[in-house]
C-alpha positions as MATLAB code, in Angstrom:
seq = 'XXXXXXXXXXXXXXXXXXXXXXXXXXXXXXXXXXXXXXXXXXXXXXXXXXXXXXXXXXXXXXXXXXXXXXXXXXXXXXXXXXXXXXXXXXXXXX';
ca = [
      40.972   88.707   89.487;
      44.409   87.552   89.591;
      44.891   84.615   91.966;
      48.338   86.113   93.759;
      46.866   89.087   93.988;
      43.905   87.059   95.722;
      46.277   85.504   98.193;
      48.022   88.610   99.142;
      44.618   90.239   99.589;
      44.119   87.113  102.369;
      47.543   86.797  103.465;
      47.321   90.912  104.549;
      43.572   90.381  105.978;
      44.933   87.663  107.974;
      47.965   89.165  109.374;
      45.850   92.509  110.312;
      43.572   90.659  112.057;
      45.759   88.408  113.868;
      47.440   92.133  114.903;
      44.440   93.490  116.016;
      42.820   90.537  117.900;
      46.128   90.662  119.884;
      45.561   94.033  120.864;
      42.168   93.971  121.522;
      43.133   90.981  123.800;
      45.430   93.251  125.364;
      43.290   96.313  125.493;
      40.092   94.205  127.161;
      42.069   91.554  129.312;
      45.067   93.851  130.966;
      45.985   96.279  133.150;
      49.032   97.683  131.447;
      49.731   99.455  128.516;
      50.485   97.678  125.409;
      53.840   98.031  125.954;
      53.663   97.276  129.549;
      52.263   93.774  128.451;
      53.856   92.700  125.456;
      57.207   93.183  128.171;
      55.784   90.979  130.607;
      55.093   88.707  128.151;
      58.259   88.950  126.989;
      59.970   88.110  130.142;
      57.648   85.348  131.452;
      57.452   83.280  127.930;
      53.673   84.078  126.708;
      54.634   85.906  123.280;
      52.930   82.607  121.820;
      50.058   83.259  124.101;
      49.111   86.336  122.649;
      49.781   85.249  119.129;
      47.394   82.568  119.711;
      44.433   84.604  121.257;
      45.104   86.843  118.332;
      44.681   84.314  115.561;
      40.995   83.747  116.526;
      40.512   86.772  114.422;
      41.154   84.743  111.753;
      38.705   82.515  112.048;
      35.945   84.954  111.205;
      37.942   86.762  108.318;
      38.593   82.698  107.010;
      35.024   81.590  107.174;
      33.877   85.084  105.970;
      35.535   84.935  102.542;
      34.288   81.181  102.520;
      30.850   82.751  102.856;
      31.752   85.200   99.694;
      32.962   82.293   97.663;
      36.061   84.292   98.101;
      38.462   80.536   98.245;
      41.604   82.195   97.076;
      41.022   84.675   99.889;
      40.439   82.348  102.311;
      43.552   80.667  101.419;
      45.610   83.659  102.207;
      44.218   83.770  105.577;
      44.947   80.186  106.037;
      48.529   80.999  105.038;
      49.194   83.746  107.403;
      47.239   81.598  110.121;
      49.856   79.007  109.225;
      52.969   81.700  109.899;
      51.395   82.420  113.077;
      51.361   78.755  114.060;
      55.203   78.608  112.679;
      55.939   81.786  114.722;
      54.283   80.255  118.065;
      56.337   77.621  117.830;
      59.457   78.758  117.054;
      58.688   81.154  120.679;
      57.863   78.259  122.498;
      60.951   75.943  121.198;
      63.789   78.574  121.437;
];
């Protein structure tokens, strides 16, 4: 298979991952609504936070296409894990 089409595959696994480990941190962990928390968040400085607990998602879809000799795949998830970092920092720097 094509080796963008490869990295998109991974970039998209990683970034859907990273969305739903959020909310499944905020689903399990809080007593708001989604909303509710990604506000409070908001307003007390922990958008980074969440990110973060999200990205552990990524750790299973990473090693999983490792497991599938899947590299290229892997490397897309590596690359959206990478914009998450980017992301987490630009929230905690500005």
């Amino acid at each position: 298979m094509n080796i963008k089409k490869e990295l998109i595959i991974g970039f998209l696994v990683g970034i859907i991952a990273n969305t739903l480990g959020t909310l499944a941190y905020i689903v399990l962990f809080s007593d708001l609504s989604i909303s509710e928390t990604y506000q409070a968040a908001v307003s007390q400085g922990h958008v980074g936070s969440l990110l973060a607990l999200g990205a552990i998602l990524n750790l299973i879809a990473f090693f999983g296409f490792l497991r599938i000799k899947r590299d290229n795949r892997a490397k897309g998830v590596l690359i959206a894990t990478i914009l998450t970092a980017l992301l987490i920092l630009y929230y905690k720097v500005f």
